[in-house]
N, C-alpha and C positions, 0 to 999 in steps of 0.2 A: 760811557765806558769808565769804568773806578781803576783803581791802583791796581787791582788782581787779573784783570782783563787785558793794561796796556802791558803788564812783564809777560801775558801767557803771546801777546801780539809780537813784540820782540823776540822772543826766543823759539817764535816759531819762525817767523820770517829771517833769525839768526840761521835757526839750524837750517832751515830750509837754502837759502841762496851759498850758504857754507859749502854745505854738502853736496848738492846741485852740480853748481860752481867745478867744483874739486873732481869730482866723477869726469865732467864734460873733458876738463882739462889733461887730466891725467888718462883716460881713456887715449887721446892723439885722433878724435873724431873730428875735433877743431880745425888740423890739417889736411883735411880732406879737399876743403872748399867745396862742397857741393858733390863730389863721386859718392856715393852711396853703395853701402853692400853691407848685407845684413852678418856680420861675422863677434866673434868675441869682442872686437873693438864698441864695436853698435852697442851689441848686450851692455857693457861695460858702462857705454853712458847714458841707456836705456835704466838703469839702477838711480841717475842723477834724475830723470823724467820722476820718477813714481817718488820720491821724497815729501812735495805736497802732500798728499794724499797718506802717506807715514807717517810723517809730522804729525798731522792732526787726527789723526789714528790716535796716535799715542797720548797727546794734547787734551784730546776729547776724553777720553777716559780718564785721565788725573783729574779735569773738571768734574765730570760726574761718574762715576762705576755705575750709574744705573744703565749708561749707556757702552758699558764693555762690550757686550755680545755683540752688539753691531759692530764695533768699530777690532774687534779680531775677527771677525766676520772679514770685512775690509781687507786686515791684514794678509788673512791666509788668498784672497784672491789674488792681491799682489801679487805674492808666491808664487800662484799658480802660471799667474801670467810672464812671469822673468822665467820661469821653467820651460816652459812652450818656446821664449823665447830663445830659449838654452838649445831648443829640439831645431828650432828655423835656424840659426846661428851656424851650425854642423855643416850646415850643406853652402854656405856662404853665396847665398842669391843674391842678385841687385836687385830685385824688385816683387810682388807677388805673383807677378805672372811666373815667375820661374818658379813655385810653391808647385810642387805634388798633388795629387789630389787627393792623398792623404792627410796630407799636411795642411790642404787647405781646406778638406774638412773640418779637419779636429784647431783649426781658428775661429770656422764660424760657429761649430759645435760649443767653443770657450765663450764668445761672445754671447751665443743664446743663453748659456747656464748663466752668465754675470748679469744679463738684464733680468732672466726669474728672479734672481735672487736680492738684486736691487728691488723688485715690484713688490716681490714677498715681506723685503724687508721692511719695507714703508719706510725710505730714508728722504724725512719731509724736514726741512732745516727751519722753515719757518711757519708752523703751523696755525700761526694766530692769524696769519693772513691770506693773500687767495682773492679770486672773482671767485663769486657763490661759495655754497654752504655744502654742496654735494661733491663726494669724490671724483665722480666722472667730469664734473665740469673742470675740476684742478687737473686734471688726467689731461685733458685734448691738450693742455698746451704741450705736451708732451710730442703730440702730431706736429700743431702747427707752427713752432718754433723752429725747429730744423728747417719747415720747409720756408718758414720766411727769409730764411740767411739763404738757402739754396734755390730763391725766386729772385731776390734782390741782385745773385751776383748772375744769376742769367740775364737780366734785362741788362746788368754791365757788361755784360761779354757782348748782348745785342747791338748797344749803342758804342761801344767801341772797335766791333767789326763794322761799321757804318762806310760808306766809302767804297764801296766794292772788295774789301776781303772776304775773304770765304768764311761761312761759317761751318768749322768740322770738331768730331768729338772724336777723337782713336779711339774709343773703346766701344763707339757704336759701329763702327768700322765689323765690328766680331758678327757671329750669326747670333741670330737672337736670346737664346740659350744658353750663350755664353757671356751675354750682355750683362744678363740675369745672374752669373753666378759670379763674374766680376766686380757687378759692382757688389754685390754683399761682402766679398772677401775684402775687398777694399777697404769696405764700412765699417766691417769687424775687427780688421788689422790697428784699421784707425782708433775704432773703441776700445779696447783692449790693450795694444803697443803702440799707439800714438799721439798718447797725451788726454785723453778725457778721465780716462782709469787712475793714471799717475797724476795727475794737477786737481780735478776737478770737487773731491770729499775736500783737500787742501782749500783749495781757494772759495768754494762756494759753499760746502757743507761748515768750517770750521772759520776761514778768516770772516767773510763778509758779513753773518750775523754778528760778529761781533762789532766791526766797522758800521756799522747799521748801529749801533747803541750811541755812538758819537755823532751821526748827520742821518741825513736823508737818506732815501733810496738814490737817488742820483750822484748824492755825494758821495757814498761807500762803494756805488758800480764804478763810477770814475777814479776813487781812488785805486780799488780793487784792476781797472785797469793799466795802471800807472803802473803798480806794481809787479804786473804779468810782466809785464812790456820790457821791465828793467830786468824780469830774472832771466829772460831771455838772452842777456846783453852778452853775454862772452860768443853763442848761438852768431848772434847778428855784425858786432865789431869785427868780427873774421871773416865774415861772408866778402865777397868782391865788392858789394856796394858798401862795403864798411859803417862810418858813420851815418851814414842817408838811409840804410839799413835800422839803424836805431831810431831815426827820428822818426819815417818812415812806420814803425812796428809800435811806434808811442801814437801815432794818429789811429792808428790799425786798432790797435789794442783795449783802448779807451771808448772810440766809439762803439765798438764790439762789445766790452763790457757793460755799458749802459743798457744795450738792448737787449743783451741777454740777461741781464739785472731786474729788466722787466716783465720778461718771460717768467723768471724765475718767483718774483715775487706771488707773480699772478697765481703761479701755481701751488703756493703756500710752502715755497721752498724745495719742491721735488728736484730729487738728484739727477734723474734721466731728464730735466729739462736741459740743465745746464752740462751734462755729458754728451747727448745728442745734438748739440746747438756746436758744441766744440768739434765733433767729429763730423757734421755735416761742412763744416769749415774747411775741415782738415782734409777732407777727402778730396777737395775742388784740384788743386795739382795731379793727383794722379788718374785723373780722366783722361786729363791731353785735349784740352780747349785750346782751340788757334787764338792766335793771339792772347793767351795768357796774362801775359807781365800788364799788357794793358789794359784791360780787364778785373784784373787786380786794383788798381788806379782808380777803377772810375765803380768798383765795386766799394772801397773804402768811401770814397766820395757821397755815395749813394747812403753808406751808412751814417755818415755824419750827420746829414741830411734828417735821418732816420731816428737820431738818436737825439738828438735838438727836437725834432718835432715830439718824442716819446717823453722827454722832461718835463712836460706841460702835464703829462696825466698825474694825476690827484694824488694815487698810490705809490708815484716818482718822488713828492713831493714831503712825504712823510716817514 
């Protein structure tokens, strides 16, 4: 990494946690502790979420104008999606089950167009590398990455219901049909308004390849880790569990990014690796798994686990 790389590193991670920051705070979503309800306050620090992802929007094109179209491409999604969220805002739900079925169309309707338009796009951040030389084999990881973070935290919800708890999902609880339309609302709420859309062009597409000029793949996943973890920090310091909250979200956060670091690499940098990998994450609370919080625990545990054994591979390595 040269002189021109660490000031574009700085002043993205400046404006970024700045700006962030500042939205969460000034929003008064901080004083919530945990009540939720989707209103002008949300939107408000729903604007701090999408800032990665702007940053390096903006970032990326100063580096190179060959790659503007994409990255206003980017931007007008953004737009789109803070709009939407202007329309869910109005009606001030706590959650998407209270979404319309208008409204919870035109979510998953937004999410289908942002995944054409990422495939179309071909937004591959690290194209020299990759398993195989053929697109479809960079493609599956695209499958199987999601469903590894959403295999690993079911066998932790398994071994942490052990003992005679029950194991229940609320939202299998629905008739089947509705199973079906829940979780995609879910998925799409999550891809689109819940952090893969607003973080992820930010941290994977723009910081990491360059954090990757200075170390390894493992080195840049873990630091790239560290850093999620911290921008979090105003997020977690307010929560009930405060501090253990942060430290807590630095174990989370890091071995998380390792793995998805390897997904990602695998797949010569595709951007639906490391969006789908976040939102398959992200979606795990609003299922309603018994015993949750413990599950979570022995879900991080399983990753560390996971992500220690995944540093050994060769392409971790370099």
């Amino acid at each position: 990494m040269d002189k021109k790389d660490k000031m574009h590193v700085a002043v993205f991670l400046a404006a970024t946690f700045l700006l962030s920051w500042a939205a969460w705070i000034l929003s008064g979503v901080l004083e919530r502790r945990g009540v939720f309800i989707y209103d002008r306050r949300w939107l408000f620090a729903q604007a701090g979420v999408f800032v990665p992802t702007m940053s390096a929007a903006l970032m990326m094109t100063l580096r190179d104008r060959a790659s503007a179209k994409k990255n206003v491409t980017v931007i007008m999604i953004v737009f789109a999606a803070l709009t939407l969220g202007g329309v869910i805002s109005k009606g001030t739900p706590t959650s998407v089950r209270e979404f319309s079925v208008k409204l919870s169309s035109a979510v998953i309707l937004a999410a289908v167009i942002f995944m054409a338009v990422t495939i179309l796009g071909r937004y591959y951040y690290l194209p020299d590398r990759g398993s195989g030389s053929g697109k479809s084999e960079r493609a599956v990881w695209i499958i199987i990455a999601p469903l590894f973070f959403l295999g690993l935290f079911l066998l932790g919800w398994f071994v942490a219901n052990l003992g005679g708890r029950s194991l229940s999902v609320k939202i299998f609880e629905e008739v089947p049909l509705s199973i079906l339309g829940s979780l995609t609302l879910a998925f799409s709420m999550n891809l689109i308004l819940g952090g893969p859309l607003g973080e992820e062009f930010g941290w994977r597409g723009f910081l990491f390849p360059l954090l990757l000029k200075g170390s390894n793949a493992n080195g840049a996943g873990a630091m790239l880790g560290l850093i999620m973890a911290l921008w979090h920090f105003p997020i977690d310091i307010t929560s009930e569990m405060g501090i253990m909250a942060v430290v807590f979200r630095l174990v989370f956060g890091v071995s998380y990014s390792v793995l998805c670091t390897w997904f990602f690499v695998r797949s010569g940098g595709n951007i639906l690796v490391a969006l789908f990998c976040h939102a398959a994450v992200n979606i795990l609370p609003d299922l309603g798994f018994s015993g949750y919080e413990a599950s979570l625990m022995v879900f991080t545990l399983f990753m560390v686990i996971a992500a220690i054994a995944v540093a050994f591979r060769p392409e971790m390595r370099r």
